[in-house]
C-alpha positions as CSV (number, residue, x, y, z in Angstrom):
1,X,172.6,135.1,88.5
2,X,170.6,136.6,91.2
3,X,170.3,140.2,92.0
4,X,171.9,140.2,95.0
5,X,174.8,137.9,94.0
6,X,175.0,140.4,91.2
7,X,174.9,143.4,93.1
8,X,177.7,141.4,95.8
9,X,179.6,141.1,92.9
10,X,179.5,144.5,91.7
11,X,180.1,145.7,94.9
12,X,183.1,143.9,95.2
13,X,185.1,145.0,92.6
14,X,184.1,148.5,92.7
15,X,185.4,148.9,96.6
16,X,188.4,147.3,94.8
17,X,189.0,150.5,92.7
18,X,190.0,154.3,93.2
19,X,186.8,155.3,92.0
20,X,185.1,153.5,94.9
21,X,186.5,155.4,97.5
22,X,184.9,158.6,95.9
23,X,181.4,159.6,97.2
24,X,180.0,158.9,93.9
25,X,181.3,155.1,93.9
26,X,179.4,155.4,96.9
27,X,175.7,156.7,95.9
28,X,176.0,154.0,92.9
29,X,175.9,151.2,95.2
30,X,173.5,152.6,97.8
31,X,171.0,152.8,94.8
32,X,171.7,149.2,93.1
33,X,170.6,147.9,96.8
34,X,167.5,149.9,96.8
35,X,166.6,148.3,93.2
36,X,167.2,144.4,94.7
37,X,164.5,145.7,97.5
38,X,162.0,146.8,95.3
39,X,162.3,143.8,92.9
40,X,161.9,141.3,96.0
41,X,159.1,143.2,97.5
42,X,157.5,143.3,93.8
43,X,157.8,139.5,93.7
44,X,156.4,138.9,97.3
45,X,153.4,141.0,96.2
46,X,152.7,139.4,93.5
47,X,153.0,135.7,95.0
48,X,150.9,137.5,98.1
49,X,148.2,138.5,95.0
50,X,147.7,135.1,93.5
51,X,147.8,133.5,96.8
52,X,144.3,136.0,97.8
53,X,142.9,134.6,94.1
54,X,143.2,131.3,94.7
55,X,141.5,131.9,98.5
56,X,138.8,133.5,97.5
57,X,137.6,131.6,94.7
58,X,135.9,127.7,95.3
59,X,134.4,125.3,93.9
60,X,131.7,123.5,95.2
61,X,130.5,119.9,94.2
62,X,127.2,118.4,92.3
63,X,125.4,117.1,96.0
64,X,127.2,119.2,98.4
65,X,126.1,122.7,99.8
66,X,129.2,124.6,102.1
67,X,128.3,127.0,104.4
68,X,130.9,130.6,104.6
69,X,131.6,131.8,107.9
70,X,133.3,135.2,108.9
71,X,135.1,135.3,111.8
72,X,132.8,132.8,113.0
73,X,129.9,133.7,112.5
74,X,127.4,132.1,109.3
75,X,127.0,134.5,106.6
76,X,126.1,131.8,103.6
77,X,126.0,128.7,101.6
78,X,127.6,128.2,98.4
79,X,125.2,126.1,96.1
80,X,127.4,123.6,93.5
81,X,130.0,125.6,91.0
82,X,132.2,128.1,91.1
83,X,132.0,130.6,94.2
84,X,133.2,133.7,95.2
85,X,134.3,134.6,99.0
86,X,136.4,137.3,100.7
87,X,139.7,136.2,101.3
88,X,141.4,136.4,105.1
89,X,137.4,137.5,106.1
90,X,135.4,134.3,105.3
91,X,136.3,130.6,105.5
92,X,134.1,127.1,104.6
93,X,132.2,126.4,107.7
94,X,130.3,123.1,106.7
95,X,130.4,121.3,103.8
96,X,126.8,119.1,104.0
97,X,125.9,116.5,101.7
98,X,122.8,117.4,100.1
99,X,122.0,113.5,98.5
100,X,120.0,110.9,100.4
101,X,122.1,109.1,102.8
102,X,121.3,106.0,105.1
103,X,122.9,105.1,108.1
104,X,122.5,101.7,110.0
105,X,120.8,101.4,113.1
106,X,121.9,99.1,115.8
107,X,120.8,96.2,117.3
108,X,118.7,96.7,120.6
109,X,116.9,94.8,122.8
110,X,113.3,95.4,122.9
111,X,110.5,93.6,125.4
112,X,106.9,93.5,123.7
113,X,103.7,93.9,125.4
114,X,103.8,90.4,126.4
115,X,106.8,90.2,128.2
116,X,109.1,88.5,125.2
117,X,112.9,90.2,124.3
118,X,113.7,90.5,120.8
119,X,116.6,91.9,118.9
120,X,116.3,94.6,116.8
121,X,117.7,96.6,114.0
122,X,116.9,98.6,111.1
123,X,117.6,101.2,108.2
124,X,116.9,104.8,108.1
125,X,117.2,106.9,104.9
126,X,117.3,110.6,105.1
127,X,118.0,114.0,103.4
128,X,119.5,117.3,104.3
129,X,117.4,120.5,103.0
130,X,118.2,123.5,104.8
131,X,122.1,123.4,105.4
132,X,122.4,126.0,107.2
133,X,120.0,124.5,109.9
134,X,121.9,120.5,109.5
135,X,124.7,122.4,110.3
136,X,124.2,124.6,113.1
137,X,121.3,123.3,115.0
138,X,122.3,119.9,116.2
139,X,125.7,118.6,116.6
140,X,126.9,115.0,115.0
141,X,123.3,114.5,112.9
142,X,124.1,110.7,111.7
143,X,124.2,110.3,115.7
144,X,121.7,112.3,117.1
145,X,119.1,110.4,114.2
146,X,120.8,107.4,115.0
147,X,119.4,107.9,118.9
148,X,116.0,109.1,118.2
149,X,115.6,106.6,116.0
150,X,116.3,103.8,118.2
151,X,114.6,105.4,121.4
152,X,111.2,105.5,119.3
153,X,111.8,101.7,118.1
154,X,111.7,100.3,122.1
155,X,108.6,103.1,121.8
156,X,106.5,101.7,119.3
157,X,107.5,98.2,119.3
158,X,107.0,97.9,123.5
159,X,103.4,98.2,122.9
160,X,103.0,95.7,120.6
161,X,102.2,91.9,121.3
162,X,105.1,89.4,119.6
163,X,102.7,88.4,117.1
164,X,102.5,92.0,115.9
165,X,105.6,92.8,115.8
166,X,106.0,89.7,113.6
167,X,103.2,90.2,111.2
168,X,102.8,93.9,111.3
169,X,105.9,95.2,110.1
170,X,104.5,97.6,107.7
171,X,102.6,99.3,110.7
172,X,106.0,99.6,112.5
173,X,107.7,101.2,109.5
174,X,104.9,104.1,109.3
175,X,105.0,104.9,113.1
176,X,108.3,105.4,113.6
177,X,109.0,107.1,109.9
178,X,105.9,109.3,111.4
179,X,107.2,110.3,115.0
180,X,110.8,110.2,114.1
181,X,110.7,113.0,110.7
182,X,108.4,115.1,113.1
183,X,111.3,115.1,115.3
184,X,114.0,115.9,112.8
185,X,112.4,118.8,111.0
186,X,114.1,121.5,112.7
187,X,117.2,120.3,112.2
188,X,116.4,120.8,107.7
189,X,116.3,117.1,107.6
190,X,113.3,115.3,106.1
191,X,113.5,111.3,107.1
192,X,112.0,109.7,103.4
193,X,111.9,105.7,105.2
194,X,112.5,103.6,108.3
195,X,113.0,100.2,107.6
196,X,113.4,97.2,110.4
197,X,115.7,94.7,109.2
198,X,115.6,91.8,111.4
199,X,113.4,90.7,114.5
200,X,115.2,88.2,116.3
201,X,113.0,86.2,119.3
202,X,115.2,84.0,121.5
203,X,116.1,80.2,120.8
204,X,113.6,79.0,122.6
205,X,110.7,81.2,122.1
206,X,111.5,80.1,118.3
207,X,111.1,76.5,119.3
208,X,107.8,77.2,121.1
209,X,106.7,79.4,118.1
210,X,107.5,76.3,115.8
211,X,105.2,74.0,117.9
212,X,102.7,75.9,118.1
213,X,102.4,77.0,114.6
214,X,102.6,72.9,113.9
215,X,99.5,72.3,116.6
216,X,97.7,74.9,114.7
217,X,98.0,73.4,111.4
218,X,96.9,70.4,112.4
219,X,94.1,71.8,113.8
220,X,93.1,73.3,110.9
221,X,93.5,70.0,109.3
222,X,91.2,68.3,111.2
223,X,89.0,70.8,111.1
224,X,88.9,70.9,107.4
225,X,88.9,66.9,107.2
226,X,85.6,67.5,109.8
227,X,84.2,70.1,107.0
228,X,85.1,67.9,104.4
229,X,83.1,65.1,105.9
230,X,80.2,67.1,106.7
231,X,79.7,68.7,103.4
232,X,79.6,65.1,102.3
233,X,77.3,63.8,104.5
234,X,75.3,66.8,103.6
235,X,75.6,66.1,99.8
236,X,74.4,62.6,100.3
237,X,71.5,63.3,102.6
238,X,70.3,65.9,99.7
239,X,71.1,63.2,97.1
240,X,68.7,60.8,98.9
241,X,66.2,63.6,99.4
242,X,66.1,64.0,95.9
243,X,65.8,60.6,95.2
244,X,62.8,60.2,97.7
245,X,61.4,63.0,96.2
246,X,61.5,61.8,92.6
247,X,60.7,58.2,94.1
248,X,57.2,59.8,95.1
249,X,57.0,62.1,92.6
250,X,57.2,58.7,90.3
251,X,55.1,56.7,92.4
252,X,52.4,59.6,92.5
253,X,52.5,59.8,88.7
254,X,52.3,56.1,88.4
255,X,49.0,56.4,91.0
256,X,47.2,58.8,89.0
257,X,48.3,56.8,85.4
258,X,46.5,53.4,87.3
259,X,43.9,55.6,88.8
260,X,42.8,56.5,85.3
261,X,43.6,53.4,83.9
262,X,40.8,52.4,86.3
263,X,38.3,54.7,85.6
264,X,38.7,53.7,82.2
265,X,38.1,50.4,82.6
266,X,35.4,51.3,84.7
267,X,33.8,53.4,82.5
268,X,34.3,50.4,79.8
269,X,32.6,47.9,82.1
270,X,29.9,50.1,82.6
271,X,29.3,50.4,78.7
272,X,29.4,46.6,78.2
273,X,26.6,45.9,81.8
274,X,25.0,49.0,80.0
275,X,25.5,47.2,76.9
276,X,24.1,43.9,77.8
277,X,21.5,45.5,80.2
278,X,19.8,47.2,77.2
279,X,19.8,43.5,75.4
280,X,18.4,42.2,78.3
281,X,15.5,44.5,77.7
282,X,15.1,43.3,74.2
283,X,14.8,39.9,75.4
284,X,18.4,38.5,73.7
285,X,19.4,35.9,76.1
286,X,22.9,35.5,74.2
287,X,24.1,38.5,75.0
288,X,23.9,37.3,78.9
289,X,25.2,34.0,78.7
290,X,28.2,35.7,76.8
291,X,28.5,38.2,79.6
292,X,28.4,35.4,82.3
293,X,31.1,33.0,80.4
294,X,33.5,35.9,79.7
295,X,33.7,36.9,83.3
296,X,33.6,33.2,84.3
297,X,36.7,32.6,82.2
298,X,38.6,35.2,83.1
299,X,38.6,33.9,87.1
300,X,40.0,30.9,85.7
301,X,42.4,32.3,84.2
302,X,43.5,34.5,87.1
303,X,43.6,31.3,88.9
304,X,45.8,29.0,86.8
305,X,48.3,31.7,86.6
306,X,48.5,32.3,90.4
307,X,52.0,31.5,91.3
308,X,50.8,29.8,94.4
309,X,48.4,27.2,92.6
310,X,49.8,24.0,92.0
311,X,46.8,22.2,91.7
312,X,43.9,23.4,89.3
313,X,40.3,21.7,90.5
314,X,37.9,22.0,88.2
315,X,34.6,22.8,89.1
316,X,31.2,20.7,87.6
317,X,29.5,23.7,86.1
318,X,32.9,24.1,83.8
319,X,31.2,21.6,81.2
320,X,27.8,23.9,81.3
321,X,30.3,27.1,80.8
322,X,32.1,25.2,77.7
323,X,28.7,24.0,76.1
324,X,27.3,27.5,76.6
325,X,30.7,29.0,74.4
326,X,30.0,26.3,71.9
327,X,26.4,27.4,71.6
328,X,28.0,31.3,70.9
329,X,30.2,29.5,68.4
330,X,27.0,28.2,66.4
331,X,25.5,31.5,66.6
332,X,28.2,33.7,65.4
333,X,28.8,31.2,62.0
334,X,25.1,31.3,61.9
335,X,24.5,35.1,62.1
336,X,27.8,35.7,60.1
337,X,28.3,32.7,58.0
338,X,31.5,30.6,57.5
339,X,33.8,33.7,56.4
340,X,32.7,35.7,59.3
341,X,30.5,37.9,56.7
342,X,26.9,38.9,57.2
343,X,25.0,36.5,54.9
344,X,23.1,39.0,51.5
345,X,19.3,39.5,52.6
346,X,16.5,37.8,49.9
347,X,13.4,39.9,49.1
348,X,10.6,38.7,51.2
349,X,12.6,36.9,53.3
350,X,11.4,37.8,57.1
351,X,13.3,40.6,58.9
352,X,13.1,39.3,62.3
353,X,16.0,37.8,63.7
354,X,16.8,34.3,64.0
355,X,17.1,33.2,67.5
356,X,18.8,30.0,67.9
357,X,18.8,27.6,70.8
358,X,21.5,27.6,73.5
359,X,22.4,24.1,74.1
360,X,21.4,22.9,77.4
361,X,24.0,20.8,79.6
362,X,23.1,18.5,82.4
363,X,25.1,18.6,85.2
């Protein structure tokens, strides 16, 4: 039972008795309704008490800064935990995620240098550092980075050939990530990348491209067929120099061995005309004869082994020639004997030599 249904109660049968219509009946009641006041205002007090706790104390998230304003006005941020403000004076202003976010960035048209449209669109990563600054000095951030971002991509990417834009993406990355974190460092945000996603080139610029790239291939394989052919044509001209070279080198060698080969027999037939000249002087008609036969001999020979000689005339003076070796014969068995050993000397036997008698031939 509630107070007040209590006290209705009371009330009730107490105006039902004598006793109520005294003036003390009446006091009674007057102060019973005086204690249901207090009570309630006790209880709203209380509820108004917890209710102001519960205001002024907040928690703030791992990642996430909030900024206090009072009456609007920025006074602070609240770093992660548990927080303390004024209640019915401050309130949460902001509440800024601190963690690196990224945030898609359109598709644009973009004309190069050179007159060719292409499609863009990219990635952009960033992170808030001052709160305070994300908060109050620029109004929607994901947009206004959004903007600048694309603005400085028909920037940097207009002043580029196609071909750059194709092949020099990293180049592309660096400028914009340059200009566009310059731009956002007021507003306590540091830009970490820029990435470009996709550059599209119309259909038929993609066509031409495709030609192209398949006239240039074959041009560099003709051209290294044309290299191919000339290093070997070069290889073989150096291959045949080398041969020449060892061909003469060979041939030079083989000059010199025949030159000396000749000077040696020289040299021999100069000991053997030396040879015979000094028998000559001792009056040994042999030693001529032998001379004359050998060399007479020997141009017979040369002559039956031509390959062009068919026919082998002998001439008259061959019979004087053959008597002439028989007569050597009869000397050499008689200066040497039968066994081709000189013959023992007698004592007193005369020590001049024996001279024998050539043979003479008639012709």
């Amino acid at each position: 039972m509630t107070v007040s249904g209590w006290l209705g109660g009371s009330t009730g049968r107490l105006a039902g008795s004598p006793y109520f219509r005294s003036n003390r009946g009446r006091e009674i009641v007057s102060d019973l309704s005086l204690l249901a006041g207090v009570n309630v205002f006790a209880i709203v007090l209380v509820g108004l008490v917890i209710l102001t706790i519960f205001s002024g104390v907040k928690t703030v998230p791992q990642g996430y800064h909030w900024t206090v304003e009072r009456f609007g006005r920025y006074t602070g941020t609240l770093q992660p935990g548990l927080n303390l403000i004024v209640p019915f004076f401050d309130r949460i202003g902001r509440k800024v995620n601190m963690m690196e976010q990224v945030i898609d960035i359109p598709q644009q048209d973009v004309i190069s240098k050179d007159n060719a449209t292409v499609t863009v669109d990219g990635l952009a990563f960033f992170q808030v550092f001052d709160a305070p600054k994300a908060s109050y000095e620029v109004a929607q951030l994901d947009q206004a980075i959004i903007k600048l971002t694309m603005t400085n991509i028909r920037s940097v990417m207009g002043g580029m050939d196609l071909d750059q834009m194709l092949s020099h993406r990293d180049e592309i990355n660096e400028r914009l990530l340059r200009v566009v974190d310059a731009a956002v460092s007021p507003w306590g945000v540091k830009v970490n990348r820029i990435e470009i996603k996709d550059i599209v080139p119309p259909a038929d610029l993609v066509q031409s491209m495709g030609r192209q790239m398949k006239a240039e291939r074959e041009k560099r394989a003709e051209i290294l067929q044309a290299e191919g052919q000339r290093q070997s044509a070069i290889l073989k001209a150096e291959g045949q120099k080398q041969s020449q070279i060892l061909e003469a080198e060979g041939r030079r060698e083989a000059a010199f061995r025949d030159a000396e080969a000749r000077e040696r027999l020289a040299q021999a037939e100069a000991k053997a005309t030396e040879m015979v000249s000094a028998a000559i002087a001792q009056g040994d008609v042999t030693a001529i004869n032998y001379f004359v036969a050998d060399k007479y001999m020997k141009v017979l020979t040369e002559l039956a082994d031509s390959p062009n000689q068919k026919t082998l005339i002998m001439p008259v003076e061959v019979s004087g020639v053959l008597g002439t070796l028989a007569g050597i014969a009869e000397i050499a068995k008689a200066t040497f004997g039968p066994d081709g050993r000189l013959p023992s000397s007698t004592p007193g036997a005369s020590s001049a030599p024996r001279r024998p008698t050539v043979p003479t031939t008639t012709s």
